[in-house]
N, C-alpha and C positions, 0 to 999 in steps of 0.2 A: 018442525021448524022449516020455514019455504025457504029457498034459493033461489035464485035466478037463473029461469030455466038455461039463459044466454052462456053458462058458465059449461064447458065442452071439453077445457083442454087441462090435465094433468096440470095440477102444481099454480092452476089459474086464481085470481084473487077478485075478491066480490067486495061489495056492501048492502051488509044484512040490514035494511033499517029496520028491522024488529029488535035488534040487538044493541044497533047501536056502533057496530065493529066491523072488524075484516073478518072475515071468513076463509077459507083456504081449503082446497079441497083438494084431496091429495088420491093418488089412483088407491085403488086396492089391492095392490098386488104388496104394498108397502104395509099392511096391517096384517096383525096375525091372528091364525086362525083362534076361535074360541073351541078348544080345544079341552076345559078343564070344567066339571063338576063339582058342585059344592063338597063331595067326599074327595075326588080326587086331590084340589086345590087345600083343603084340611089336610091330607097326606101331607101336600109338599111343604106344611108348615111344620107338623111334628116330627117327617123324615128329614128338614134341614135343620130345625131347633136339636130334635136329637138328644135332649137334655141328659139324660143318663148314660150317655155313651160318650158325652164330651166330659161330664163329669168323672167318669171311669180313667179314659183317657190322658186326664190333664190332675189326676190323684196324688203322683209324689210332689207338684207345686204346693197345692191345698193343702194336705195334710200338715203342710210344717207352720198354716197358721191356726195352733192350736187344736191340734191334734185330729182325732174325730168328732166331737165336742163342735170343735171351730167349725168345721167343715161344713155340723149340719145346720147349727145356728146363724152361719154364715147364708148360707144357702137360702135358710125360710128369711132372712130378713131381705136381702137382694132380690128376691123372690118377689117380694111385697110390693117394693118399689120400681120394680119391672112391669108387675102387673096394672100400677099406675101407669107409667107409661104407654104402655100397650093400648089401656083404656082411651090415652088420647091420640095414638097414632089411629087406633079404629074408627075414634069420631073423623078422623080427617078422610082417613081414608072412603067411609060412608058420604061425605062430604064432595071429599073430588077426588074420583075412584082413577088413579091412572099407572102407566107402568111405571113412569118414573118415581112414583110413590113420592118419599119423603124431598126428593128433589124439585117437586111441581106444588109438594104442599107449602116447602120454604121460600117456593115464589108467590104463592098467592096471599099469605097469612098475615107477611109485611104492608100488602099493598103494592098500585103500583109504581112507587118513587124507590122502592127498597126491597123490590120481589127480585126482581132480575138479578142483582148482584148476591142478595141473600140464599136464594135458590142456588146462582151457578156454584158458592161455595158447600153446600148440602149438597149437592147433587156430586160432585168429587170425593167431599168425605165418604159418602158412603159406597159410593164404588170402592174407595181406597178401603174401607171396611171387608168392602166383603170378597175383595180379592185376597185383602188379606187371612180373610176367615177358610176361604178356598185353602191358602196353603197351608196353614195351622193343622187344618183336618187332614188333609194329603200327607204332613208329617206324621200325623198318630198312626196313620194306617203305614207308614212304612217302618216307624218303632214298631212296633204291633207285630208285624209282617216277622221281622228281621227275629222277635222275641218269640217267635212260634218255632222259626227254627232252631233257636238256642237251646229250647228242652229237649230236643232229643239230643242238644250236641252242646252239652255243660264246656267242653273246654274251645267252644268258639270265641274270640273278640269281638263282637260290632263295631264297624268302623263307619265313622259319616257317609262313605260311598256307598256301602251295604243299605243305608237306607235312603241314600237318592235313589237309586234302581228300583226299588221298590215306591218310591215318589212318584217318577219319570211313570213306570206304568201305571201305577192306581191315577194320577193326573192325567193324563193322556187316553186312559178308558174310558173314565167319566166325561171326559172334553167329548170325545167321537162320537156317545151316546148320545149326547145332548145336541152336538152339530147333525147327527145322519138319522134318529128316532125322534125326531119332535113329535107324533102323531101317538109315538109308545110312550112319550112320559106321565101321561097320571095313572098306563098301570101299571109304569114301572114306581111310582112312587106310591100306587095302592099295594105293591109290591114288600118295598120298605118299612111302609106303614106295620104290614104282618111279620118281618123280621125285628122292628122296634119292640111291637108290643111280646112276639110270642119270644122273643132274644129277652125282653127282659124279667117274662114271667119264667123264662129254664132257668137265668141266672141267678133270679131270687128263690126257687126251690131247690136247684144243688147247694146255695151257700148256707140253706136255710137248715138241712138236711147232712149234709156228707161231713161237718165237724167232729159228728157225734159220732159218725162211724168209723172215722176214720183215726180215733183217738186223744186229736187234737183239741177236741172241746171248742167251747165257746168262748169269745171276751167277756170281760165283765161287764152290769150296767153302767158300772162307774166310770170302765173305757170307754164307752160309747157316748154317755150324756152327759157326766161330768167331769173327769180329768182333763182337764185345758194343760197343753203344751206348747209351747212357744221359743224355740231356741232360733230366734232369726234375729236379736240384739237389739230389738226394742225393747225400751224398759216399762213401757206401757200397753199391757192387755189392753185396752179398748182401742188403742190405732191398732193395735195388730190384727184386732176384729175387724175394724174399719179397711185396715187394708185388706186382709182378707176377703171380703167381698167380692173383692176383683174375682175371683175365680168361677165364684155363684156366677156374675154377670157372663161370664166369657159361656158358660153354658146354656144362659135364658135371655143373651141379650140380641136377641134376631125376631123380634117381634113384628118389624117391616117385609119379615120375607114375601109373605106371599101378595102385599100388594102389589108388587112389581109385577104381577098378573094378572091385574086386575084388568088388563085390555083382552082375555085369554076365557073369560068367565060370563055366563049370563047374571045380570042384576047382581054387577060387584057393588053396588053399593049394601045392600046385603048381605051377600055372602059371604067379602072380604071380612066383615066384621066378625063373622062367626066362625070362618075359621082361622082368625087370629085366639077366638077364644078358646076353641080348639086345642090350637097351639100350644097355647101356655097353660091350661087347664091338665093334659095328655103329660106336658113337659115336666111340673111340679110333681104331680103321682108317681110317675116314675121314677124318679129321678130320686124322690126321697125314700119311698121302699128301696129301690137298690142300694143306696147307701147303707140304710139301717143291715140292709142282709151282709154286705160284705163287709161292713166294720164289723160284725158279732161274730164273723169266719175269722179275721185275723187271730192268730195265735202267735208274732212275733213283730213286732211293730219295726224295731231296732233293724231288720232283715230287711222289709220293704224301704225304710229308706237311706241304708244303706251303701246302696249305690251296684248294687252285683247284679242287676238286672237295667237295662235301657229300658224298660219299660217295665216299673214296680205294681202296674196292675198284675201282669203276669205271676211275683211273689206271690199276693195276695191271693191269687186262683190255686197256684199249687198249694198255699196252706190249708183251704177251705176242700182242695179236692183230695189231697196225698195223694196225685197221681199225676203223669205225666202225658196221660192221654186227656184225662177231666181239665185239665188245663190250656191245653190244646183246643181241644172243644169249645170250651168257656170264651179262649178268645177270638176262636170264629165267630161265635154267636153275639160277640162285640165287634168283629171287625164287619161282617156286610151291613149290619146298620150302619154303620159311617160311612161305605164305599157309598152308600145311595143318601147320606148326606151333603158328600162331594159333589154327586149330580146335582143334587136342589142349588147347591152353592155355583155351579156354574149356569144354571137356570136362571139365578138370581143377577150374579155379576153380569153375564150376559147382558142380561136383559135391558141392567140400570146404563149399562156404558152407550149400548144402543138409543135409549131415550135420550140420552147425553149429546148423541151424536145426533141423532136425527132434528136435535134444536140448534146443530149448528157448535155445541159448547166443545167438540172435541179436536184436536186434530186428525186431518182424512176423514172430514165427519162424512163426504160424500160415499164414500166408501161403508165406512163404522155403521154410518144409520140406515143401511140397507134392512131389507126384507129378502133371504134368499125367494124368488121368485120356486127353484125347486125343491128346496128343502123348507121353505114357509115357517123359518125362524132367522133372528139376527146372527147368523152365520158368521160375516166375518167381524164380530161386536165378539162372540164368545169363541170364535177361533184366537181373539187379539189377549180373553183372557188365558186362555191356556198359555202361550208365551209368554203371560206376565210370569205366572205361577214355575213356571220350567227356570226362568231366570233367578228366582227367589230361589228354588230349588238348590239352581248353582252355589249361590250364595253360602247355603247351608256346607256344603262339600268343605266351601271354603275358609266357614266359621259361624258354627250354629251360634255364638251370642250374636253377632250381625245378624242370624236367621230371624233370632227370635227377639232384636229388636223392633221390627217392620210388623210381623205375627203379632208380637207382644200388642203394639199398634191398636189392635180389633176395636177392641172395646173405647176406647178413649173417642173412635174417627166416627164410630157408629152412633155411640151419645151426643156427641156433635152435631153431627146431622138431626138425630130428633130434636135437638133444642132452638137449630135453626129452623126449626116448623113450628114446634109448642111454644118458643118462646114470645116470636110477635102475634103469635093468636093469642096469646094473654093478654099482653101489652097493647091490643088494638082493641084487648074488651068484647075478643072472639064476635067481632062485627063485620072482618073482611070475607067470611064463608056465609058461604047459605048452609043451612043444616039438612045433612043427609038423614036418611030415616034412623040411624044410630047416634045420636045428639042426647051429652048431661046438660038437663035444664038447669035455670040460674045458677046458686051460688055451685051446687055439685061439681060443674065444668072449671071455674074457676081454681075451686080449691085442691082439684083432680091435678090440672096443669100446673098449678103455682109449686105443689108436693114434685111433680118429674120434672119444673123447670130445677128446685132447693138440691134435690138428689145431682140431676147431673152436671150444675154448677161446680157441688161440692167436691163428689168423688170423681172429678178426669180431673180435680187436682191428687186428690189421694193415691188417684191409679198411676198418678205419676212420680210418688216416691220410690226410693229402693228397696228392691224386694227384701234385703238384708241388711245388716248393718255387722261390722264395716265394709264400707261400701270397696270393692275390687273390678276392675272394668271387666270382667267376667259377668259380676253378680249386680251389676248397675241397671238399673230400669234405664232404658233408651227411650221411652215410649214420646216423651218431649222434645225430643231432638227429631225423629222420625215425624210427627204429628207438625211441628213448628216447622223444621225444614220443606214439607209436604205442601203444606198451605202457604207459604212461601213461593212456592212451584204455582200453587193454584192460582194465588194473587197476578204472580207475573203476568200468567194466561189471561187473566180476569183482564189488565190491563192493557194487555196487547186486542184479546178478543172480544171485550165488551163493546169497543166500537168498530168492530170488523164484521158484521152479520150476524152477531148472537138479539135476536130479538125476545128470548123467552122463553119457554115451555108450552107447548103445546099437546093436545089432546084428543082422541078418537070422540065421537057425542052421538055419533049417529049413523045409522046403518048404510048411511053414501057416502062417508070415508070422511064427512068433516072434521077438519082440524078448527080448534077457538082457541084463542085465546084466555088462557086457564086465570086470569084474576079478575075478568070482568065474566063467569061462567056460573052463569045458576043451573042449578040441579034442575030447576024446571023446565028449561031445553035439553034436558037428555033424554032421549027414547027409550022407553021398555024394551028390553030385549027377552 
């Protein structure tokens, strides 16, 4: 693509008549390095996906809908319709490979009468998504934390401060890494990659193994695949299935991560595609062999949840181990796959608040949408998410149902966002994109989209029933008031800053730093990299 040789100065504006547009060329000191491999960038999809370890983690919510049973049939169906999604987040992203991912695709896929406002509200949700996903994970690891040292010391209390401390530093590790090793994270994420898989091939062979030895026996098949339980006061098994999903999703619903690196990758249009498949291919195997092995370890169901443990994976290890070292063990070999969840998650958030800022949609975007010059990542973009997460933090000291109404949040802000992309690329008859080399032809595309638009219509209302009934402001789903309140926030902005210099989303295309304008951008002005 030519430019005009005349164009010299940082931040200068042209007219491309091949295009047809302004053009904008932005220095390079403002672009980040590509830095990430088709393995690496596959890493930071299944060490932030994680699917067995969020699953593990978030076990005493799931298990009460409907038992073990529920758990997995819940699981492979939300599974299903994730992997729909997934398949249309890839074509977009094949499409128009950028770091703001779902944020640049919900501007382009309306058009240009209805990209800019559609985009700037996607582009929030899913920051608001995945900072919130950032702290959710930073919480398990500091239950987690807090329940390793309860085995050696059965007559300890946990208190909420006990596991801010343990928040404060697991959050603020993973922040420093990601602000001062940008050049070490895909090995430290090929790193994670080897603690996901070899963490969860020890944990499936001790729970697979040590029952028998250790007296306890196994569950029955009939625990495992067909005793359905449900004491959470609905009087209807199929919403309670239905709700239960929620849980599946909260584990597989991060199918966007690694586009947001897509400026970081050679030929993302590509690559991102495959290792989103990666991703959730990695994600489901796992994820359902660990289940089957540690439901067939349990030997007291009534124990795990209980309530005698802040964290009843920990139960569930010491039945499976009879021992307070195998237990021990077991949830180390669950806690550093999450710790290096954490990073991808501020890898992620970072990234998206950056692309946010650098189009102007933030406030101090002048600041937010930097490129540190020495560190060669959005520095103060994912230094701003660390202080969200620290805050959130507080919050919890001060009342984990507050905490985990915002956490709860995740999943509801992040289906939002995909539907603000998939849903006017249905609606437009999937004509505002040019097709990347990963594209479902004819009817395939449509009835791919129509399936993830029906799904997340339906359940971010589901996910926003009560987790119980009857309902107590303890046990009240917040996730509508948190999400409504939010976008509420966003609107404001939207109205103050839609005519204040928010012109759109913008995009790297070429190896001299052009930025274009992402709804009038075909694939066939991008350069081979």
């Amino acid at each position: 693509m030519d430019v005009d040789a005349k164009q010299k100065e940082d931040g200068q504006l042209s007219h491309d008549s091949s295009l047809g547009e302004t053009v904008d060329e932005t220095p390079s000191r403002e672009r980040l390095d590509r830095n990430f491999s088709l393995l690496s960038i596959s890493a930071v999809g299944i060490v932030t996906g994680n699917t067995w370890a969020a699953l593990g983690g978030s076990i005493a919510v799931a298990i009460y809908n409907g038992g073990p049973p529920g758990v997995l049939y819940e699981f492979i169906a939300v599974s299903i319709f994730y992997w729909i999604i997934a398949a249309s987040i890839a074509e977009l992203a094949s499409a128009v490979p950028s770091s703001g991912g779902v944020y640049h695709w919900a501007s382009v896929t309306p058009g240009p009468k209805w990209g800019r406002m559609i985009g700037f509200f996607a582009g929030w949700w899913n920051y608001f998504a995945w900072i919130f996903g950032a702290a959710s994970v930073s919480a398990i690891v500091g239950n987690c934390t807090v329940a390793m040292y309860s085995v050696y010391h059965p007559d300890f209390i946990p208190s909420a401060w006990h596991v801010f401390v343990s928040y404060l530093i697991v959050t603020w590790s993973c922040c420093l890494i990601v602000l001062f090793a940008n050049k070490a994270l895909p090995a430290i994420n090929n790193l994670g990659l080897f603690f996901i898989l070899g963490g969860v091939f020890i944990t499936i062979v001790v729970c697979a193994v040590m029952p028998s030895r250790t007296g306890n026996g196994y569950a029955s098949n009939d625990f495992v695949w067909r005793d359905w339980s449900a004491d959470i006061g609905y009087t209807s098994n199929g919403f309670v299935f239905l709700l239960g999903m929620l849980n599946g999703a909260y584990s597989v619903g991060t199918p966007d991560c690694i586009s947001h690196l897509s400026e970081e990758i050679p030929r993302p249009e590509v690559n991102v595609p495959k290792g989103i498949a990666a991703q959730m291919g990695a994600g489901f195997i796992t994820a359902i062999l660990y289940m089957i092995a540690i439901f067939y370890a349990i030997s007291d169901l009534d124990t795990v949840v209980s309530g005698v443990s802040n964290f009843p994976l920990a139960v569930i290890y010491s039945q499976a181990t009879g021992s307070n070292a195998g237990t021990v063990g077991l949830l180390l070999v669950i806690l550093l796959p999450i710790i290096c969840t954490i990073i991808g998650c501020y890898i992620t958030a970072g990234r998206t608040l950056w692309t946010l800022a650098r189009d102007d949609a933030t406030p101090f975007s002048g600041h937010l949408g930097r490129i540190s010059p020495t560190w060669r990542n959005p520095f103060n973009a994912t230094l701003v998410c660390g202080g969200v997460c620290t805050v959130l933090g507080c919050i919890y000291v001060g009342s984990s149902t507050a905490f985990n109404a915002f956490v709860g949040s995740f999943v509801v802000f992040s289906t939002l966002s995909y539907i603000a992309a998939i849903g006017p690329h249905l609606l437009s008859k999937r004509s505002n994109v040019v097709p990347g080399p990963f594209w479902m032809k004819g009817m395939l595309g449509f009835i791919v989209n129509g399936i993830a638009c029906c799904y997340i219509l339906v359940f971010v209302v589901i996910y926003c029933f009560p987790y119980a009934l009857p309902v107590t402001a303890a046990n009240m789903n917040y996730s509508c008031l948190i999400t409504g309140g939010l976008t509420i926030f966003i609107a404001a902005w939207w109205l103050w800053k839609g005519g204040r210099g928010y012109k759109g989303p913008r995009a790297v295309v070429g190896g001299d730093s052009q930025i274009v304008d992402l709804p009038r951008l075909d694939v066939s002005e991008k350069s081979e990299v």
